[in-house]
N, C-alpha and C positions, 0 to 999 in steps of 0.2 A: 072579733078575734081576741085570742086569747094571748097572755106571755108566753115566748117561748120557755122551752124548758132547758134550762143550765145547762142540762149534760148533751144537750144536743147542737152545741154552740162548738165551734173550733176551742181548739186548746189556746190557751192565753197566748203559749210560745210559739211563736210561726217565727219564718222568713230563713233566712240562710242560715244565721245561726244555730236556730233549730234545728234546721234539715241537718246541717253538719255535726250536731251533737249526737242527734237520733242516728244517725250512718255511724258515726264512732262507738255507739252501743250496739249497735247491730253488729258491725265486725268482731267489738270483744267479745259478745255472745256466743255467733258461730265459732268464732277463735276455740272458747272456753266448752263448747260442745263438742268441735271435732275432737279435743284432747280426751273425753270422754269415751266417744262413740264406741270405742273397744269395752270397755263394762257397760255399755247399757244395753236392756233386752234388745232382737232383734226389731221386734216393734217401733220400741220408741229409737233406736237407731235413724231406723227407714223415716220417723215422723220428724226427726231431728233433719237430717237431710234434706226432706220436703220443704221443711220451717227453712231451710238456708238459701235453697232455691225462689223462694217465694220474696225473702228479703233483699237477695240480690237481684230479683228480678224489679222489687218497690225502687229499691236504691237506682238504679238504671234507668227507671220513669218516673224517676220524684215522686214517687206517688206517697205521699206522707201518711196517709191513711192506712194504708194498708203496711208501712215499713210499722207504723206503732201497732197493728195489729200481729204481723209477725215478730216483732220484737215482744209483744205479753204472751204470745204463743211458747218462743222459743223461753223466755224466761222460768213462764209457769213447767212447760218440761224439764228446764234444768235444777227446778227446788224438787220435782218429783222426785227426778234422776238421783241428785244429789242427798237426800234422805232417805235413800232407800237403802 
């Protein structure tokens, strides 16, 4: 067997602090998209919402994996958003 591979290893930061940082980013993200939602296309509106649902549903079942996945979701939408 071989080494595993780096990116496929947990993030260095776990445990409660984590969780509770990554929930605190999560919130100002959705926070900082709903004040949006009125200028962005219908599209990425509906996608932005989606993204919100998905991370308070992560946050509700600790699921960390999937809160930093809609956390890079919602973010990468709001530089689109945000430079357009």
């Amino acid at each position: 067997m071989g080494r595993s591979n780096p990116a496929d290893e947990a993030p260095a930061a776990t445990g409660p602090a984590a969780s509770t940082q990554h929930q605190r980013e999560a919130r100002n993200l959705i926070e900082q998209s709903r004040q949006l939602l009125d200028r962005m296309h219908p599209e990425d509106a509906e996608e932005a919402i989606e993204l919100h649902a998905k991370i308070d549903a992560a946050i509700a079942s600790d699921d960390q994996q999937a809160l930093a996945q809609g956390i890079k979701a919602l973010r990468e939408l709001l530089f689109f958003v945000e430079g357009s």
